[in-house]
N, C-alpha and C positions, 0 to 999 in steps of 0.2 A: 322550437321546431326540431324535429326528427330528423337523423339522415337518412337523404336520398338514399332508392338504392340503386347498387353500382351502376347500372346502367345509364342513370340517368344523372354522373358525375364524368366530367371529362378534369383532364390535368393542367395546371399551368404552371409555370415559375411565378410564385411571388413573394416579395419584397416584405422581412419583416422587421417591423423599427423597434427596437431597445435601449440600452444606454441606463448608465446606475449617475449616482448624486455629481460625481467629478467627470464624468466623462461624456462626451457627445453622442448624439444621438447613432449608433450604427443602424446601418439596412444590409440586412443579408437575404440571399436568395434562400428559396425551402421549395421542395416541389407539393405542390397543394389540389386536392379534388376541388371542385366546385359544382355547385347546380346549373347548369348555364343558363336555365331557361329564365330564372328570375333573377338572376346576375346576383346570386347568393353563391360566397363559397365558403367552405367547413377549415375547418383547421384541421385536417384531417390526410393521411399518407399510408402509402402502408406498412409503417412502423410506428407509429406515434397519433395516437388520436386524443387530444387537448379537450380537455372540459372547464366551462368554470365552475368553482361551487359557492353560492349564496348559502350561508347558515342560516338555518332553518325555514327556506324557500324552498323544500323539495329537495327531490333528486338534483344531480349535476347534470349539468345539461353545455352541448355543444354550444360553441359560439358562429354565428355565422355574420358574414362582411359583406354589406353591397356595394359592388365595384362598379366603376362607370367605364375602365378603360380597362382590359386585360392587360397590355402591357404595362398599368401602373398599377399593377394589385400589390395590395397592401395587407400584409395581417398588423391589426392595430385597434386598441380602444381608448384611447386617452391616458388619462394618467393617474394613479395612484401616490398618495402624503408628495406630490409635488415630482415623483421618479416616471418616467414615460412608461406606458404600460409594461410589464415585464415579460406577457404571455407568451406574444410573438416572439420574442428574442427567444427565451427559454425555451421554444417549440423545436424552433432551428436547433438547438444545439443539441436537444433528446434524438432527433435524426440526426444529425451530421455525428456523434459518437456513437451511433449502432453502425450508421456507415463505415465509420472510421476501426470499428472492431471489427468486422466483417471482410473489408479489403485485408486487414493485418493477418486474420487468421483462417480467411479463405471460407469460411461460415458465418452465419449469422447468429448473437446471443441466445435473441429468442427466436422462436415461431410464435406469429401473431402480433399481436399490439402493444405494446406499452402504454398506460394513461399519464398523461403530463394533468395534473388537476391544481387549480390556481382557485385558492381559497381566496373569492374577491371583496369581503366586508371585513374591512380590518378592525373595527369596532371593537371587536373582544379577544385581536393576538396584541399579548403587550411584547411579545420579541415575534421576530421575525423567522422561518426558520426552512430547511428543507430537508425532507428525509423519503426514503425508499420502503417502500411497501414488499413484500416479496412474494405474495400470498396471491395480490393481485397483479403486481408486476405495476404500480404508481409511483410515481416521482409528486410529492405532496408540497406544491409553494404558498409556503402561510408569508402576508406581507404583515411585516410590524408596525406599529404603530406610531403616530408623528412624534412623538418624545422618545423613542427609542432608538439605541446608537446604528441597528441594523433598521434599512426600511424595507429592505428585499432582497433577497439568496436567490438570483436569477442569471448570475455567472456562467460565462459557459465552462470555469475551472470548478464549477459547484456542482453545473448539469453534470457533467463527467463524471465528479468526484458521485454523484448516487448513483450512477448506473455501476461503478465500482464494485460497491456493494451487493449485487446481485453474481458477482464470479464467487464461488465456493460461500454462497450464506449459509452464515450459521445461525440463525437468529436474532433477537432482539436480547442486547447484553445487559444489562441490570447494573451489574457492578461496573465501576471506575478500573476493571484488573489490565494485565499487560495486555492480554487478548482484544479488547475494546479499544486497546490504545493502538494494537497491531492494525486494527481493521478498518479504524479512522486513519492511520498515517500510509497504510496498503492505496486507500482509494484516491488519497491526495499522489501519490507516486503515478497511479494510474490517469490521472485527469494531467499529471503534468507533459508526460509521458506521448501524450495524446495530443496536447496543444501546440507540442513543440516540435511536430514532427516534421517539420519541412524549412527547420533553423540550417543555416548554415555556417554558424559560429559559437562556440561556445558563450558569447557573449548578447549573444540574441536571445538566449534562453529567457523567458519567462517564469522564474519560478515561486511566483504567487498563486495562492488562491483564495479567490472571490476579490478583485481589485476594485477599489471603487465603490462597492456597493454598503460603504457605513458612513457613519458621519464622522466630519471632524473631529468632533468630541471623543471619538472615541478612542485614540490616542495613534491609530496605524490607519493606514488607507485602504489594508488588504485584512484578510480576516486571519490568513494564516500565509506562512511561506516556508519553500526549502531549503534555500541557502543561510537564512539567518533566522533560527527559529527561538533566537533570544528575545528578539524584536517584537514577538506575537506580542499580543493582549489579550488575555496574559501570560507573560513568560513562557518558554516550553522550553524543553530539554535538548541541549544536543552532545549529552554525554550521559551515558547510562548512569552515572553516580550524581550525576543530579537529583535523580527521579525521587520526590516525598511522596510519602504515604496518601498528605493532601491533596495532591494533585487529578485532575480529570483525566481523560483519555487522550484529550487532543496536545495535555499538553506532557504527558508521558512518555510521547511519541513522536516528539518532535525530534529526537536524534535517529530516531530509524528514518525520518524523511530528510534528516540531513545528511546519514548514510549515502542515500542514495545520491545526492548533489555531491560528496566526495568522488563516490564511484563514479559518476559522470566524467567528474573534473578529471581524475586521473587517468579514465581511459581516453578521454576526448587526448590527452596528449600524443599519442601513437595512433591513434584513429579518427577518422570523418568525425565530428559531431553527433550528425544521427545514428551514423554506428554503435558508438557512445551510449547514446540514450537508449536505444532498444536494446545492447548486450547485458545492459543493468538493468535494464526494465524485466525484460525473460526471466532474469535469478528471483528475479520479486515477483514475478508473475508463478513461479513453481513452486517458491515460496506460500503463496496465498493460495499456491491448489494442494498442495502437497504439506503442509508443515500450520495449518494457521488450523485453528480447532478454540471452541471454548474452554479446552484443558491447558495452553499452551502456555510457558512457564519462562518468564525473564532467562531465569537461570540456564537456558536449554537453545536459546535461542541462536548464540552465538554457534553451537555443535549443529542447530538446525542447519544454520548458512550453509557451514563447511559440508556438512553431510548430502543435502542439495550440490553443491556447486559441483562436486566429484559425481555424483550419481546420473545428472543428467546435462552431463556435457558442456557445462559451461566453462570448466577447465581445459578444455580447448579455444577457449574463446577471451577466458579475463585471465592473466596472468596471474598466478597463484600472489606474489610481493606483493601486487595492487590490491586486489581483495584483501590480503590481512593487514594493508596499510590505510584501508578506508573502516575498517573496523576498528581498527586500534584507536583512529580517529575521533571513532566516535564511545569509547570505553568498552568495547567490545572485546573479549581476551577470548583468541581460538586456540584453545588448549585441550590435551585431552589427561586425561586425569588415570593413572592406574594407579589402583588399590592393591597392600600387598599385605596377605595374612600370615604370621605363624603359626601354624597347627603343630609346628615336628616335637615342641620341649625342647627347644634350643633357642639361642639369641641367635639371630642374624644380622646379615644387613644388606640393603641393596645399591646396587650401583645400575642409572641407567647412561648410556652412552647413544646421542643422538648428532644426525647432522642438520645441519639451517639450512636457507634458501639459497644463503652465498660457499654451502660448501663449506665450512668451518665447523669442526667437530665442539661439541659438547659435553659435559659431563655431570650430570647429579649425584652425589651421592646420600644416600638417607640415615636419618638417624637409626639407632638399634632398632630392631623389629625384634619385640618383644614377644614372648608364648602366647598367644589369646591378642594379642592387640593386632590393630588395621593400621596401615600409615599409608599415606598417600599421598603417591609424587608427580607435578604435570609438568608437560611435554606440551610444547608449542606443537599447534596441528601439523604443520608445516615440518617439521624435523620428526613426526611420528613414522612416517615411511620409510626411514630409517635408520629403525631405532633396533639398538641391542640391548635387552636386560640380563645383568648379572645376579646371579646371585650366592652369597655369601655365607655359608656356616659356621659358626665359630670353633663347632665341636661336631668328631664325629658323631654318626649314629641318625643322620636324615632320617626323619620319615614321612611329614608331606609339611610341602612347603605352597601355598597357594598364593597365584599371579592375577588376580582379578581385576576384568575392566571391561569396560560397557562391550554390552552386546553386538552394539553395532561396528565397533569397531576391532572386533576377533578376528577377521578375515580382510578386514580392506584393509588397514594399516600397519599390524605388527609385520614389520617381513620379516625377523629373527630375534631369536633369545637364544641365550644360552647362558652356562654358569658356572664359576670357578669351583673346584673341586667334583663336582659332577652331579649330583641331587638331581632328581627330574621335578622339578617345579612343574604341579601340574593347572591347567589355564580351565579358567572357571568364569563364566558369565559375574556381570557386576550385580551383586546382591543390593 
């Protein structure tokens, strides 16, 4: 059957039942059109319109429910390998996170619909699965099959986690690289982010995703989490030097989503909870709009953070210790690296003199810098602001001494050099 048109759909609250293999059935409210005249109502709002799809029965096509009582309307169709249907629940939760994006940012993701579409003939998915469309703007629920350890991705930390993926898309990624791993563990931050936002203890957090919805067998009850991402099945990361070549995205990136549970923990101790979680969600939010690309490079990532956190004000917000002690946490080194050439025909050498976060002077100094050679010395991010570099001739007769170091960091961070004997070391972009 066709949807009505508008005219001929009034609104109601109802009631939709969910629940995965260990957990009871829930009923949550959703606001829903209906037809009234034949006590038919659609799955349908003005954010979210649900279809089911039969393989190879045609197009998808809406579902619709005859109600006997408005006050006890129900989106519901039975059950699927033994799990209560999933559609309803998953309905709810594709509105309740456009809502929940819209109140935080004062707009709405999209204009227009989103399609929730729930592949209902499980016959021919041997895993279970759910992914984001971006083309058409679908959230796609394939249910698995009764021998398999997932029966169904119909989480509301699953719903969340796809719409995730529609902030800064970049496409459909191919490779296993850091960027895949960044954009799976980006949307897990934002779905946790999102569920937890009315905790009032650090210890209320939720920080699983997809709970519930696999089988025993499968060695965890949740498909992935933040606090302990050793736990996964299988294994993921929560220190950058973990990370093997072999590894998939989800599980590359399980220390950037334990990042984020440090950073929680650590602000949550000076601040509210929810403070907490949204002042670290924001950094990862400009993060994913600002710094996430399919070129984006492990190695880059940690200079991404800091480069972020100073540029758009969250340095008023996370104390700088805390940020470089939730990174460190997770094998992150925020350092800034300066490259130093001889061009003059002389040996030198360099001495740089920096201060830390507690105020305690520093001192590097470099081996020879040789005629023709590069050497390079790093500087915690945090004691770059002020830093002094020397530098040292062995013999007279200077004639050019080059101080090279990343571009982005020419103007925001050296605040002085200068140099023994006098030489004007001149400052040159990092080749």
């Amino acid at each position: 059957m066709k949807k009505p048109s508008d005219s001929n759909l009034k609104r109601i609250k109802a009631k939709t039942i969910g629940g995965a293999l260990s957990q009871p059935a829930v009923e949550l409210a959703v606001s829903v059109d209906y037809f009234a005249e034949n006590k038919i109502f659609f799955a349908l709002n003005n954010y979210v319109e649900g279809k089911i799809h039969n393989p190879g029965a045609g197009e998808a096509y809406l579902p619709e429910y005859h109600i006997e009582d408005e006050k006890d309307a129900r989106i519901a169709e039975g059950s699927i390998n033994g799990i209560r249907e999933p559609f309803g629940e998953a309905f709810t939760y594709a509105t309740e996170i456009l809502d929940k994006y819209a109140n935080y940012y004062g707009e709405r993701l999209f204009d227009g619909l989103v399609t929730l579409l729930l592949d209902k003939d499980t016959s021919i998915y041997k895993v279970a699965a759910t992914s984001w469309m971006n083309q058409d703007r679908t959230i796609s629920i394939k249910v698995g099959k009764d021998d398999f350890s997932f029966k169904t991705l119909s989480d509301r930390s699953i719903i969340y986690h796809e719409v995730g993926h529609a902030i800064n898309y970049q496409g459909v990624f191919v490779d296993e690289n850091f960027a895949a791993a960044f954009a799976e563990a980006w949307c897990d931050v934002f779905a946790c982010f999102f569920v937890n936002q009315n905790v009032n203890s650090f210890d209320e957090i939720d920080w699983s995703i997809g709970t519930g919805y696999v089988y025993p067998s499968f060695g965890s009850d949740k498909v992935r989490s933040l606090d302990h991402p050793e736990n996964d099945v299988p294994k993921s990361t929560t220190r950058v030097d973990q990370i093997t070549p072999d590894m998939k995205r989800y599980q590359k990136g399980g220390f950037i989503r334990y990042f984020y549970h440090q950073l929680v923990k650590k602000l949550s101790a000076t601040m509210a909870v929810r403070e907490a979680l949204s002042t670290a969600y924001d950094l990862f939010y400009d993060l994913r709009k600002n710094a996430f690309s399919k070129s984006m490079k492990l190695e880059d990532f940690a200079g991404d953070i800091y480069k972020l956190y100073n540029k758009f004000g969250h340095k008023d917000k996370i104390p700088e210790h805390v940020l470089v002690e939730a990174m460190d946490d997770v094998g992150l080194d925020p350092v800034v690296t300066y490259r130093f050439y001889n061009g003059g025909g002389y040996v030198a050498r360099i001495q740089v003199v920096y201060i830390d976060q507690q105020g305690e002077t520093h001192t590097i100094d470099s081996h020879q810098v040789s005629v023709g050679i590069p050497t390079d010395v790093q500087i915690p991010i945090v004691g770059s602001e002020s830093c002094t570099i020397f530098v040292q001739i062995d013999l007279e007769g200077f004639k050019t001494f080059k101080l090279l170091f990343p571009e982005s960091f020419k103007s925001q961070w050296i605040k002085s050099w200068g140099t023994i004997f006098s030489p004007q070391a001149e400052i040159f972009p990092f080749e």
